[in-house]
MDTraj code that builds the backbone (N, CA, C; nanometers):
import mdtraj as md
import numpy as np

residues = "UNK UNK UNK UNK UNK UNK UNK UNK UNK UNK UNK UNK UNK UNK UNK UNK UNK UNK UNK UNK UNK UNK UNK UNK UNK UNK UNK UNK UNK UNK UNK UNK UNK UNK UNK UNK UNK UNK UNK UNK UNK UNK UNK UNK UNK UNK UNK UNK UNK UNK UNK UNK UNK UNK UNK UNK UNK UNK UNK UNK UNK UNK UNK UNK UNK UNK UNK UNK UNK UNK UNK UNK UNK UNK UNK UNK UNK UNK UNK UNK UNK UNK UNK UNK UNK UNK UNK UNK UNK UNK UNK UNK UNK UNK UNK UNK UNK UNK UNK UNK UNK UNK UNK UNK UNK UNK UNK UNK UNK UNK UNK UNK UNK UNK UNK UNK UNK UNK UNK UNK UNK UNK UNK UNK UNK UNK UNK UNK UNK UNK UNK UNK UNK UNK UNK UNK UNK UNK UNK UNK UNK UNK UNK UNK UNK UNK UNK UNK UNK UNK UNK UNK UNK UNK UNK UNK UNK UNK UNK UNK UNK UNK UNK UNK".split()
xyz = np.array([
    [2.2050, -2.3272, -16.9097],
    [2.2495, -2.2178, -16.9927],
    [2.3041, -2.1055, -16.9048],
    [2.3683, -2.0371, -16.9848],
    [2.4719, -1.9277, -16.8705],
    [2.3397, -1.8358, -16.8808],
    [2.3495, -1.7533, -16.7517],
    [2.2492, -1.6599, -16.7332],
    [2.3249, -1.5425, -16.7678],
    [2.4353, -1.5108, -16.7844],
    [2.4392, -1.3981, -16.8843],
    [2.4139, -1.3996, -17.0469],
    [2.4024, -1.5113, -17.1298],
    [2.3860, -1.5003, -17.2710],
    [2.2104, -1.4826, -17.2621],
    [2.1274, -1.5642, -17.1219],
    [1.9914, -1.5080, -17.0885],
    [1.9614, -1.3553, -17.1159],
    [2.0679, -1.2918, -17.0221],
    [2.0039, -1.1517, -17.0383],
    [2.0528, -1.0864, -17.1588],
    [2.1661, -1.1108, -17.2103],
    [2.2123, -1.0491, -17.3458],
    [2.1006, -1.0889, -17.4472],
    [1.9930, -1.2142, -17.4606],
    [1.8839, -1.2531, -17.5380],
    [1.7769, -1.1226, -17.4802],
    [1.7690, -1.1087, -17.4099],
    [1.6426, -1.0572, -17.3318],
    [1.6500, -0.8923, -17.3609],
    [1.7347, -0.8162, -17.3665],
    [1.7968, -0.7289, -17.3699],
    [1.7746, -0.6739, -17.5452],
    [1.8453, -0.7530, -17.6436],
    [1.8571, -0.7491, -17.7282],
    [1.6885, -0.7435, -17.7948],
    [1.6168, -0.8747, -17.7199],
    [1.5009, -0.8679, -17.8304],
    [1.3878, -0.7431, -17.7474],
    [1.3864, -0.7081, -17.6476],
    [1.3924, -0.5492, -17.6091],
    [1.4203, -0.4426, -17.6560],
    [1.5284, -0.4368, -17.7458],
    [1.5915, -0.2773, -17.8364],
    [1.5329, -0.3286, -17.9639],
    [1.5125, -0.4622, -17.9908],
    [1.4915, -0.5274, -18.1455],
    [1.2877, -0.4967, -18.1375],
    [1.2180, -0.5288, -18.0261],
    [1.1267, -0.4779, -18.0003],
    [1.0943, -0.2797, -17.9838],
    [1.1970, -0.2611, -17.9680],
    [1.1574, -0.0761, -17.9478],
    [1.1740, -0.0143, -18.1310],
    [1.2719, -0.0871, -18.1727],
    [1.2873, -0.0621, -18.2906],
    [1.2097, -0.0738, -18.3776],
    [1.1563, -0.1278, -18.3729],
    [1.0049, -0.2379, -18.4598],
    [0.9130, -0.1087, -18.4296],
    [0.9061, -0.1027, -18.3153],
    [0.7817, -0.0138, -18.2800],
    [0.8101, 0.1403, -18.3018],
    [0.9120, 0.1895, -18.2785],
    [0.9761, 0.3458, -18.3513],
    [0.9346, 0.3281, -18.4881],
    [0.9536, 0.2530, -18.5578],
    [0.9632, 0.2387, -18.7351],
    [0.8227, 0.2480, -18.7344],
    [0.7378, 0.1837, -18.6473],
    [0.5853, 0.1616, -18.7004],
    [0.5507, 0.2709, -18.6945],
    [0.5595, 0.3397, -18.6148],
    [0.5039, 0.4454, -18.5597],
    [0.5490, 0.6042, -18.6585],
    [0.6666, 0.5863, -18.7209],
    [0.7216, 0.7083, -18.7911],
    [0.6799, 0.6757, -18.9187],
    [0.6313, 0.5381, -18.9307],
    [0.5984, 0.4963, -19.1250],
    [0.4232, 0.4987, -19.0841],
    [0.3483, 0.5067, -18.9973],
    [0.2014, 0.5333, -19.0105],
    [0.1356, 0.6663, -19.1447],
    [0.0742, 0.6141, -19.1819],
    [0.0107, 0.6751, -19.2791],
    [-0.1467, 0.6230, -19.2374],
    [-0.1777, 0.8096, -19.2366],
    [-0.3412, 0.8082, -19.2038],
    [-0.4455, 0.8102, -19.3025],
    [-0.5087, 0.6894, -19.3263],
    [-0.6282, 0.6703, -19.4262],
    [-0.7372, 0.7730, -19.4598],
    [-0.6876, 0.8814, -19.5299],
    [-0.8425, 0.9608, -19.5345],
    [-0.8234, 0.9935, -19.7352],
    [-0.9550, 1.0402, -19.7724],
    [-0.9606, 1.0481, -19.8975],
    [-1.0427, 1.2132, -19.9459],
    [-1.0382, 1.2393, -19.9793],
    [-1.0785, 1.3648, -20.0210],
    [-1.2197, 1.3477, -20.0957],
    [-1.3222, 1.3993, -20.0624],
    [-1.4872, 1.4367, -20.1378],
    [-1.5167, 1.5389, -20.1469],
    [-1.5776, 1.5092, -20.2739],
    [-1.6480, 1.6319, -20.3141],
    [-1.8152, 1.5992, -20.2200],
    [-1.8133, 1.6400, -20.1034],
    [-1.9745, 1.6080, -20.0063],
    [-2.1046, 1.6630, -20.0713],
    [-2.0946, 1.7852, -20.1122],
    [-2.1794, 1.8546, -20.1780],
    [-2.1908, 1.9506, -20.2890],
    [-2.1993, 2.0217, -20.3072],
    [-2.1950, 2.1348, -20.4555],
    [-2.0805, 2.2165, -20.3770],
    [-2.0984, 2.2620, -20.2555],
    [-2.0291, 2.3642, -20.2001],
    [-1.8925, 2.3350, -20.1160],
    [-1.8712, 2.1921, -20.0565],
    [-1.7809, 2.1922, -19.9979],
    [-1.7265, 2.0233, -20.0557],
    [-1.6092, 2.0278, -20.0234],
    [-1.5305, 1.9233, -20.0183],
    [-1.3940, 1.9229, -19.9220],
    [-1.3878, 1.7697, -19.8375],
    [-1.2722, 1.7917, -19.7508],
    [-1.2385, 1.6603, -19.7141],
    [-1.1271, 1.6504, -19.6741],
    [-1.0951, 1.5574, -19.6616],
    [-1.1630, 1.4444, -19.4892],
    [-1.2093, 1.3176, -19.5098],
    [-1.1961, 1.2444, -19.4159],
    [-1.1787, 1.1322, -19.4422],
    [-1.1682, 1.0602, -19.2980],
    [-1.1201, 0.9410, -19.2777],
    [-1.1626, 0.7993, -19.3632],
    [-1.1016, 0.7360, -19.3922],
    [-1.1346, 0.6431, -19.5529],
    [-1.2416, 0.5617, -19.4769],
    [-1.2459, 0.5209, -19.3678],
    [-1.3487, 0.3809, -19.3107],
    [-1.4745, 0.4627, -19.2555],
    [-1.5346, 0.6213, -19.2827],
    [-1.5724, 0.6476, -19.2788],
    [-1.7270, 0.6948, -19.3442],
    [-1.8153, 0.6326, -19.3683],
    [-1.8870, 0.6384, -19.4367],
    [-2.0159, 0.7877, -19.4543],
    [-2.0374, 0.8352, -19.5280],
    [-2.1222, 0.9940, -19.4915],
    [-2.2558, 0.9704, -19.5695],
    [-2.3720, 1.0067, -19.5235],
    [-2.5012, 1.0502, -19.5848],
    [-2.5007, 1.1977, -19.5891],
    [-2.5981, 1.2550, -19.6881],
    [-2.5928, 1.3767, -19.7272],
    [-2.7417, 1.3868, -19.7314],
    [-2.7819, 1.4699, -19.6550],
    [-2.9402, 1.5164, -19.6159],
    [-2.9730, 1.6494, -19.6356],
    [-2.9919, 1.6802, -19.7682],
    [-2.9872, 1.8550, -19.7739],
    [-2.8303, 1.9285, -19.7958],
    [-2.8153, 2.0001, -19.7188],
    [-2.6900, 2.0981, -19.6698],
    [-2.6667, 2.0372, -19.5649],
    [-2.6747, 1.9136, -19.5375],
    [-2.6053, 1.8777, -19.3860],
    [-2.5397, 1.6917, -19.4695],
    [-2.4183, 1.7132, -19.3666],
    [-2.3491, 1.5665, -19.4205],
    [-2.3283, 1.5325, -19.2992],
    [-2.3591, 1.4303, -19.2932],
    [-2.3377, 1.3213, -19.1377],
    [-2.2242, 1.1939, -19.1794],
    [-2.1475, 1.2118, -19.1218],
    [-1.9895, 1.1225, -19.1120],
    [-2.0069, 1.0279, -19.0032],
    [-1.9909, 0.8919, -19.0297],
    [-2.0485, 0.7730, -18.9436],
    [-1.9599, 0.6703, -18.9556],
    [-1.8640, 0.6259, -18.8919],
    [-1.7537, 0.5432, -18.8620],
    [-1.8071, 0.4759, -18.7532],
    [-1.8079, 0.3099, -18.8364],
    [-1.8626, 0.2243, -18.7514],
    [-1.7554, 0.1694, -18.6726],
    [-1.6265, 0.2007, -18.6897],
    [-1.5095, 0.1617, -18.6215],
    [-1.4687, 0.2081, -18.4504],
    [-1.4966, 0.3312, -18.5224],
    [-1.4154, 0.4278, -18.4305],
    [-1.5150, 0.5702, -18.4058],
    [-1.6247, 0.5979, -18.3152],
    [-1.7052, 0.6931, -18.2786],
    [-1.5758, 0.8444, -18.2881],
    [-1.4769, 0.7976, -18.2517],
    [-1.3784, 0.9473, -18.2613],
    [-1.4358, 0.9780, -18.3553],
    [-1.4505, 0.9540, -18.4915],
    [-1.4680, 0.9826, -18.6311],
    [-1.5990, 1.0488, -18.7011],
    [-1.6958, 1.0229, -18.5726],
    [-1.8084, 1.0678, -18.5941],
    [-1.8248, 1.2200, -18.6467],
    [-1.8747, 1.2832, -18.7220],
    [-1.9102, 1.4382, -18.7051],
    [-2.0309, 1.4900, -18.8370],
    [-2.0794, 1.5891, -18.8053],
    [-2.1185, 1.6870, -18.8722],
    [-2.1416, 1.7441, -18.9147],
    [-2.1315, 1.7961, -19.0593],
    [-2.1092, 1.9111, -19.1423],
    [-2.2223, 1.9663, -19.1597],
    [-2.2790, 2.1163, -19.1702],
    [-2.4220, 2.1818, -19.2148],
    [-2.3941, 2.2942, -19.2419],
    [-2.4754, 2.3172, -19.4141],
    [-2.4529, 2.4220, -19.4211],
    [-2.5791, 2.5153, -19.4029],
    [-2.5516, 2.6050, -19.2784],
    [-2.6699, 2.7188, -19.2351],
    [-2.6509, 2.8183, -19.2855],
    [-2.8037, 2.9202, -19.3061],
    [-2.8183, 3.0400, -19.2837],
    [-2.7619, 3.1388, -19.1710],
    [-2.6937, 3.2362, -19.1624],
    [-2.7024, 3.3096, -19.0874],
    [-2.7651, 3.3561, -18.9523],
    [-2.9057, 3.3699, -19.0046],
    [-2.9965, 3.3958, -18.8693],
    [-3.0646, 3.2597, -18.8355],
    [-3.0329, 3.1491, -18.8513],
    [-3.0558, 3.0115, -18.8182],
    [-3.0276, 2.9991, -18.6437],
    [-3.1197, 2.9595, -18.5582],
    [-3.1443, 2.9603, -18.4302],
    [-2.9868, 2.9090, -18.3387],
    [-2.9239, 2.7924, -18.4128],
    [-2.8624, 2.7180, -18.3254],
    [-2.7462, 2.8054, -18.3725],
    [-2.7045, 2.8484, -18.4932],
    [-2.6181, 2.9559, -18.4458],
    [-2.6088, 3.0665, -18.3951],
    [-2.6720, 3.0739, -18.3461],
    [-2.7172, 3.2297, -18.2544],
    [-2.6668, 3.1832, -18.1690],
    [-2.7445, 3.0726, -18.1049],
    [-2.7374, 2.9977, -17.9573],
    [-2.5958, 2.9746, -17.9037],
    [-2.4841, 2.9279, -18.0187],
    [-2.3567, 2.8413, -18.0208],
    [-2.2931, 3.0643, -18.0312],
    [-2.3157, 3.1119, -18.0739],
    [-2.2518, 3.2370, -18.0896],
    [-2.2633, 3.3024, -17.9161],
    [-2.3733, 3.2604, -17.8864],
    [-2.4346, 3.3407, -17.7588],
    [-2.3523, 3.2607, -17.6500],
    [-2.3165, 3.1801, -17.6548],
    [-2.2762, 3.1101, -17.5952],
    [-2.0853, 3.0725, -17.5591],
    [-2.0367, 3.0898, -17.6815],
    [-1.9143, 3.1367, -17.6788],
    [-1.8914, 3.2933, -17.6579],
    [-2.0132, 3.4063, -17.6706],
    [-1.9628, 3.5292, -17.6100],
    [-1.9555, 3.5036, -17.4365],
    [-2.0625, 3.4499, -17.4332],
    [-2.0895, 3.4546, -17.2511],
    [-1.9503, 3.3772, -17.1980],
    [-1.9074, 3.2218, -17.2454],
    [-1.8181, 3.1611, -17.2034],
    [-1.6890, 3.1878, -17.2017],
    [-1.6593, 3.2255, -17.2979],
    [-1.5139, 3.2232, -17.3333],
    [-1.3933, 3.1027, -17.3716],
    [-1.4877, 3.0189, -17.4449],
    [-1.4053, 2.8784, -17.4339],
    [-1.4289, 2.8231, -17.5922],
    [-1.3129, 2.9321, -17.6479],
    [-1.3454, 2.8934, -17.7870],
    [-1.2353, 2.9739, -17.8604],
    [-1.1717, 2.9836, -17.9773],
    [-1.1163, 3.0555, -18.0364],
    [-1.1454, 3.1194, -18.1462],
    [-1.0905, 3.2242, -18.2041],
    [-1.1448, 3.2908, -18.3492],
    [-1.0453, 3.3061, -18.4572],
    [-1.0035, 3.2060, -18.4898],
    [-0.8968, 3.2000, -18.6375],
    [-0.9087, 3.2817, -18.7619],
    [-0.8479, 3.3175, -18.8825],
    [-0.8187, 3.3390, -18.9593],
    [-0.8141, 3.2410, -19.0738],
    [-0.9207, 3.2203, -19.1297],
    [-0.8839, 3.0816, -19.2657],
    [-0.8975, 3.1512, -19.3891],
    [-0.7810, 3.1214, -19.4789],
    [-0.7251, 3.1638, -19.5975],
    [-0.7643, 3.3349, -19.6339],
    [-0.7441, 3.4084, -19.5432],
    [-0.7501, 3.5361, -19.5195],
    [-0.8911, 3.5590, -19.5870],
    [-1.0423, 3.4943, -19.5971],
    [-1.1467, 3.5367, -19.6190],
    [-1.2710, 3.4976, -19.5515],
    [-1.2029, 3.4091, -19.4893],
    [-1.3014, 3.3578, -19.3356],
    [-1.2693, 3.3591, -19.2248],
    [-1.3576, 3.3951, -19.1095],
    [-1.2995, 3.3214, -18.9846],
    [-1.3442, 3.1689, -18.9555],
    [-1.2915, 3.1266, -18.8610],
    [-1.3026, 2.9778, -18.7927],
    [-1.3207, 3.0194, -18.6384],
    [-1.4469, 2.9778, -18.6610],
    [-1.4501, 2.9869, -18.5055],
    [-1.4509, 2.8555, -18.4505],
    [-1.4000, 2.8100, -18.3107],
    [-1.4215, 2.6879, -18.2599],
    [-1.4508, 2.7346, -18.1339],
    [-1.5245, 2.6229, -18.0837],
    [-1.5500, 2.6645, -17.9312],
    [-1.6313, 2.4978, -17.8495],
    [-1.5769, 2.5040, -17.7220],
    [-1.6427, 2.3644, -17.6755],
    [-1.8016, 2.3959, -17.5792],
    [-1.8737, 2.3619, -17.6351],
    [-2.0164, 2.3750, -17.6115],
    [-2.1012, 2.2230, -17.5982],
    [-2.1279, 2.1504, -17.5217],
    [-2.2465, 2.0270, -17.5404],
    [-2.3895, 2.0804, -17.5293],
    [-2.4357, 2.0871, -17.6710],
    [-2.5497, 2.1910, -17.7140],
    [-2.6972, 2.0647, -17.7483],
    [-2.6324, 1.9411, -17.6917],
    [-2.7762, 1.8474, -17.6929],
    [-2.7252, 1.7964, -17.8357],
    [-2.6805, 1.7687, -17.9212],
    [-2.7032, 1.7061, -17.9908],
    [-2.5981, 1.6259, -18.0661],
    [-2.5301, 1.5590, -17.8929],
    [-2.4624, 1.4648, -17.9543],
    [-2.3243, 1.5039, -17.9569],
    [-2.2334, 1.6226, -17.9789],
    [-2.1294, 1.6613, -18.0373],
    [-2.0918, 1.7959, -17.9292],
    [-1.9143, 1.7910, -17.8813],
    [-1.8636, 1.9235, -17.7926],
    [-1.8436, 1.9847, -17.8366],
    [-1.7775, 1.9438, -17.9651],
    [-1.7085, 2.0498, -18.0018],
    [-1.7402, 2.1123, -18.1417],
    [-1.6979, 2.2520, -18.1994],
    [-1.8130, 2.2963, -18.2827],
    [-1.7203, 2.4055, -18.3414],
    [-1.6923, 2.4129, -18.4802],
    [-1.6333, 2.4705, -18.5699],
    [-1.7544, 2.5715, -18.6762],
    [-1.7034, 2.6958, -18.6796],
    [-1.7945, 2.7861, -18.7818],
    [-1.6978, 2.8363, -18.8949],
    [-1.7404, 2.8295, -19.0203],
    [-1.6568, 2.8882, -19.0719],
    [-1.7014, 3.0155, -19.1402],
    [-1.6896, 3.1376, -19.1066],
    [-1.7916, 3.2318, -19.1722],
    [-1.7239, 3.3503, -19.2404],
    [-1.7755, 3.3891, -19.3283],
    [-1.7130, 3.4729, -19.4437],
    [-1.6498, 3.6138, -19.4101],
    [-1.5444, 3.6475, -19.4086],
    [-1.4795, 3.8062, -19.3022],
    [-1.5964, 3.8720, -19.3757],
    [-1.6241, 3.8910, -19.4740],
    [-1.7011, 4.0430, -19.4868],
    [-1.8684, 4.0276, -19.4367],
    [-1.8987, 3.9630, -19.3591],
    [-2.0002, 3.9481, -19.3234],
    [-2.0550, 3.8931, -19.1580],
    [-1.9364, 3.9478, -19.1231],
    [-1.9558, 3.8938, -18.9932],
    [-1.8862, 3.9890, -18.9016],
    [-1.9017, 4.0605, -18.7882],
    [-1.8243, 4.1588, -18.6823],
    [-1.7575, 4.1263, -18.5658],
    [-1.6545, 4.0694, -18.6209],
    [-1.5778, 4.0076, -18.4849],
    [-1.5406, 4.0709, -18.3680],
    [-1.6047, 4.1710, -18.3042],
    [-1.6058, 4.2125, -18.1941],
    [-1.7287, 4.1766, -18.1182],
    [-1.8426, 4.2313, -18.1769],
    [-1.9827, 4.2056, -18.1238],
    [-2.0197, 4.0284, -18.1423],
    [-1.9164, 3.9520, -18.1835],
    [-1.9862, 3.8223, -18.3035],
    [-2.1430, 3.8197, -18.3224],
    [-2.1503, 3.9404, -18.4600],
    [-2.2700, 3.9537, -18.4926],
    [-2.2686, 3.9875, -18.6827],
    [-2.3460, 3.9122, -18.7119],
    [-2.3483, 3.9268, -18.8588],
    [-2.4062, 4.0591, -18.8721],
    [-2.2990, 4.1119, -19.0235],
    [-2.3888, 4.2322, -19.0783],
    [-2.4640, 4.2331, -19.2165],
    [-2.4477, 4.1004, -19.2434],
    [-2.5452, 4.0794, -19.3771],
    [-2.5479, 3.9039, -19.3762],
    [-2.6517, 3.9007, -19.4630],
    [-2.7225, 3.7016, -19.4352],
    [-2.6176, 3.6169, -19.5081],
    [-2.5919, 3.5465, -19.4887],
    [-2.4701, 3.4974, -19.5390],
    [-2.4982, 3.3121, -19.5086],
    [-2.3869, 3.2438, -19.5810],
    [-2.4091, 3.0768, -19.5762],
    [-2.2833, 3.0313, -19.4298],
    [-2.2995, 2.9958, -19.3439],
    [-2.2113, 2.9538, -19.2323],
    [-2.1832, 2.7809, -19.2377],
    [-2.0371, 2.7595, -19.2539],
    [-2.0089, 2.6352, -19.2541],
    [-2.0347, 2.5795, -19.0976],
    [-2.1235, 2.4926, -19.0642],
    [-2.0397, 2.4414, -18.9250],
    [-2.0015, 2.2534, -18.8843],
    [-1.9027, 2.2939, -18.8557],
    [-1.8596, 2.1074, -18.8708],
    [-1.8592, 2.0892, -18.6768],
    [-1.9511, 1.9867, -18.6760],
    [-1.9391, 1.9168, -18.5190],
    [-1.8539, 1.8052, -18.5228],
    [-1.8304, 1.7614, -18.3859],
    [-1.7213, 1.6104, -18.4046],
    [-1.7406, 1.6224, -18.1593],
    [-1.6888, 1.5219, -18.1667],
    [-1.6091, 1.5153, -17.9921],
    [-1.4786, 1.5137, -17.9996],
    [-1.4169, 1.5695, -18.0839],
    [-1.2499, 1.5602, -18.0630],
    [-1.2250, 1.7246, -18.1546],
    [-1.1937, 1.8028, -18.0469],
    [-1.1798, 1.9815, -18.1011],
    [-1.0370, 1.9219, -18.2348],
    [-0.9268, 1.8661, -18.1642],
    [-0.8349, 1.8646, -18.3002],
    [-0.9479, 1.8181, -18.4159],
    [-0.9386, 1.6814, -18.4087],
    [-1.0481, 1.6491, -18.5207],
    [-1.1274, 1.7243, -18.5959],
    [-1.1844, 1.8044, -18.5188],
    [-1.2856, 1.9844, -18.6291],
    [-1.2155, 2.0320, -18.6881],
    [-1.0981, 2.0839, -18.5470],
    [-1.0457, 2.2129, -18.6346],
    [-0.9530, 2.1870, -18.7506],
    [-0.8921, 2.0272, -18.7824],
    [-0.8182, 2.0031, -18.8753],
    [-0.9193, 1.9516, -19.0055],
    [-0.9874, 1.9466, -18.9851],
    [-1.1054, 1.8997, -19.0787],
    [-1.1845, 2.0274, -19.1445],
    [-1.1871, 2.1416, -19.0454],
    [-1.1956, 2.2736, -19.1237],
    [-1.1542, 2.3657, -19.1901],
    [-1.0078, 2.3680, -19.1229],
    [-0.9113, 2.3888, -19.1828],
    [-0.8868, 2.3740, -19.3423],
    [-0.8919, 2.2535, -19.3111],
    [-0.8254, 2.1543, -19.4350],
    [-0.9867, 2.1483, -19.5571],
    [-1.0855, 2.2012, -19.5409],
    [-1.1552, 2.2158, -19.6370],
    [-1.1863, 2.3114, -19.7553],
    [-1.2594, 2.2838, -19.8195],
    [-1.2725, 2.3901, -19.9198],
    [-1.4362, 2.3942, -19.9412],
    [-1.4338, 2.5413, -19.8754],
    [-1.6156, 2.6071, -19.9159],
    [-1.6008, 2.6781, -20.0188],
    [-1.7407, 2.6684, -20.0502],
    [-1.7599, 2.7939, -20.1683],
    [-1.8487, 2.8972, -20.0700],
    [-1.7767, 2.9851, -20.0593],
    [-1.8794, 3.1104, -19.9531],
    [-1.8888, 3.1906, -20.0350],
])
top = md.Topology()
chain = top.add_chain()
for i, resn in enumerate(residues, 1):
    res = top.add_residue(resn, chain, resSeq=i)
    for name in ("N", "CA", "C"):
        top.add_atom(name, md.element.get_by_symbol(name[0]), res)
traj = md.Trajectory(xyz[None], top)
């Protein structure tokens, strides 16, 4: 066989291969479904994801894919581990303080606080919280969603709906 109609085959199923894979990649659609988790919150996650609900805390458990793992609890205010996770992003500095739907902040910040999870999302009500000192000025309900992937939180907090 002529070795140029070789490489014109070789070539071809190369661009016929990139093509295949551009298309896959721009037609992906990500499996997640929307719950109602508890009385107070609902948000969207990942469909192969399965959650128990223990109180005010929802645990998200993907036997697939550990990325998927995370979190949700809903705390008190003067509750220890947020003190700790507050005390801890003042001292560090390795965290940010968002704006969600102009009546909460979002705080995120990367902390490995023992239990499993870096990264750590708060969602807490503007009129009850002093974002200079990060110190509450009245007792209030604090969303906080854990996960090991900071996008993963912060789009998962984002994208929820509390009742504060």
């Amino acid at each position: 066989m002529n070795k140029k109609i070789i490489e014109y085959l070789i070539i071809a199923t190369a661009i016929i291969l990139l093509i295949y894979g551009g298309f896959a990649i721009a037609g992906y659609k990500y499996m997640e479904k929307e719950s109602n988790v508890t009385d107070s919150i609902t948000l969207y996650h990942p469909s192969s994801s399965g959650y128990a609900v223990k109180g005010d805390n929802a645990e998200f458990k993907n036997e697939l894919y550990k990325f998927y793992d995370m979190d949700v609890s809903k705390l008190n205010s003067s509750d220890e581990k947020l003190t700790n996770l507050l005390y801890h992003f003042a001292n560090l500095n390795q965290g940010t303080i968002d704006y969600l739907n102009e009546t909460c902040y979002l705080i995120t910040m990367e902390f490995e606080d023992g239990s499993g999870f870096k990264y750590h999302s708060m969602i807490i009500p503007y009129d009850s919280f002093n974002k200079t000192d990060l110190s509450f000025t009245k007792d209030t309900d604090v969303y906080l969603f854990e996960a090991n992937n900071r996008e993963f939180v912060v789009d998962t907090a984002f994208n929820s709906r509390v009742v504060t």
